[in-house]
C-alpha positions as semicolon CSV with decimal commas, in nm:
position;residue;x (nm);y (nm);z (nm)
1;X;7,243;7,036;-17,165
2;X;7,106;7,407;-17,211
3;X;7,016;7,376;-16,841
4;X;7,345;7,291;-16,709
5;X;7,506;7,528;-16,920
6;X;7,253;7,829;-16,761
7;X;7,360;7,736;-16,437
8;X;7,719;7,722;-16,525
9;X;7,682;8,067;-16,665
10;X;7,444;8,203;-16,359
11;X;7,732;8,070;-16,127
12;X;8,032;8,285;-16,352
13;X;7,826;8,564;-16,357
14;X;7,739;8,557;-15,974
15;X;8,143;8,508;-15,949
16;X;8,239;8,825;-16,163
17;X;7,955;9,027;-15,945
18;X;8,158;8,917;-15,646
19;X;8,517;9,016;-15,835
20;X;8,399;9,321;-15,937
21;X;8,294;9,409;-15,593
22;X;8,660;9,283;-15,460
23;X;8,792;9,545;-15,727
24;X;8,626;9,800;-15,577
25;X;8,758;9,759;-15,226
26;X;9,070;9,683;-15,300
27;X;9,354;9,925;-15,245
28;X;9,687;9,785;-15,358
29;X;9,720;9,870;-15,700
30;X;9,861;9,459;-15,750
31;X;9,599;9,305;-15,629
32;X;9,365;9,529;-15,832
33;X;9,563;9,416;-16,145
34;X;9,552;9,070;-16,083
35;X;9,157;9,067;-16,008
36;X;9,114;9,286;-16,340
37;X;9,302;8,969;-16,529
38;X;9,078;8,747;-16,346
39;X;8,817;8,918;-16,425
40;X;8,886;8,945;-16,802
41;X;8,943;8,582;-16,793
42;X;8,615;8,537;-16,635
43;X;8,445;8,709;-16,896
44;X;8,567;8,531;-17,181
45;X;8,438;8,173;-17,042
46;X;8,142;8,338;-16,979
47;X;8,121;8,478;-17,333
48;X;8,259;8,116;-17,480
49;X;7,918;7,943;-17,256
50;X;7,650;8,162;-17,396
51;X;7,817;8,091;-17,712
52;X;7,794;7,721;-17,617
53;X;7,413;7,732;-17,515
54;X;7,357;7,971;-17,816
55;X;7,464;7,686;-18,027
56;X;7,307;7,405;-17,841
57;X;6,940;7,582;-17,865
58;X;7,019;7,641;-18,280
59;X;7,127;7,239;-18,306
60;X;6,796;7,134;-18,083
61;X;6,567;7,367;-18,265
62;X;6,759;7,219;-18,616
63;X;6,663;6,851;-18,472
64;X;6,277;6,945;-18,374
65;X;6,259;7,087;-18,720
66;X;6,424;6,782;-18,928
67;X;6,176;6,568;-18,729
68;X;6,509;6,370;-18,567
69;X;6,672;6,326;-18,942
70;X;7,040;6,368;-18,910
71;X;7,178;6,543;-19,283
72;X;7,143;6,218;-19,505
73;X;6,756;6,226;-19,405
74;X;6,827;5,920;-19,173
75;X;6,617;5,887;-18,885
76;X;6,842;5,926;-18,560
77;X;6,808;5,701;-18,302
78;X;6,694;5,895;-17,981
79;X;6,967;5,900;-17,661
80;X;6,983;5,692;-17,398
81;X;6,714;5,408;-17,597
82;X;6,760;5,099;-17,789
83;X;6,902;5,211;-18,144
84;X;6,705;4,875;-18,256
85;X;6,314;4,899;-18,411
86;X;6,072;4,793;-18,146
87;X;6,079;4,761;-17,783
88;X;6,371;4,536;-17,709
89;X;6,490;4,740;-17,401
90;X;6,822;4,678;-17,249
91;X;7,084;4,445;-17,391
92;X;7,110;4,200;-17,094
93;X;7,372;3,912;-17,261
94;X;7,329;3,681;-16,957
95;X;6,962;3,662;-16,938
96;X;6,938;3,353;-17,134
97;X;7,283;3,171;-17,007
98;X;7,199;2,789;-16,923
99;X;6,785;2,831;-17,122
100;X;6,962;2,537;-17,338
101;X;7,097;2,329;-17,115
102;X;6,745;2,290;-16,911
103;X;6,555;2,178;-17,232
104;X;6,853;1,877;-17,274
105;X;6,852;1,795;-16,913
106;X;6,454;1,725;-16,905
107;X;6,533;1,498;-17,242
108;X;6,825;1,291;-17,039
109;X;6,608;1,245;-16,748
110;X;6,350;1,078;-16,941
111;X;6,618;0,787;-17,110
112;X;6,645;0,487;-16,882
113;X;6,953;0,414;-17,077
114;X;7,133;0,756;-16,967
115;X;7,431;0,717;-16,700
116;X;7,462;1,053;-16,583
């Protein structure tokens, strides 16, 4: 997340370079204005991102420091993994569809008496 943010901020930053230099060759007074609101408009996101990423690096460095415990001392599962003890992997609700029905069929086939 921090490194999206950085390059979210690297890109407004390059953008208010590139504004500021518009501001400076600009002659009518109108357009000057409405780059200067831009501009101030600009700043503020880019103010409200390092504020963002400020608070993102205090919550990871919070986490590393808790050793993953959330505020009740519970251990937080990590992202993207199984929130289940042990190495289940991937809940895959199909994988055994029909593992029953093979284990009957082998029974049937062995009664001379069955029909089907």
């Amino acid at each position: 997340m921090n490194k999206k943010l950085e390059k979210l901020i690297k890109q407004k930053k390059e953008q208010e370079k590139r504004l500021n230099q518009a501001l400076i060759d600009e002659d009518d007074k109108e357009k000057r204005a409405a780059i200067g609101d831009t501009l101030r408009a600009l700043h503020d996101e880019i103010d409200a991102l390092i504020d963002m990423a400020e608070d993102a690096g205090e919550k990871q460095a919070e986490d590393n420091a808790n050793g993953g415990e959330d505020a009740n001392g519970e251990r937080k599962p990590d992202e993207g993994r199984s929130a289940t003890t042990g190495n289940a992997g991937p809940f895959k609700p199909l994988a055994t569809y029909g593992a029953g029905k093979a284990e009957q069929r082998g029974a049937a086939d062995n009664d001379p008496t069955n029909s089907l």
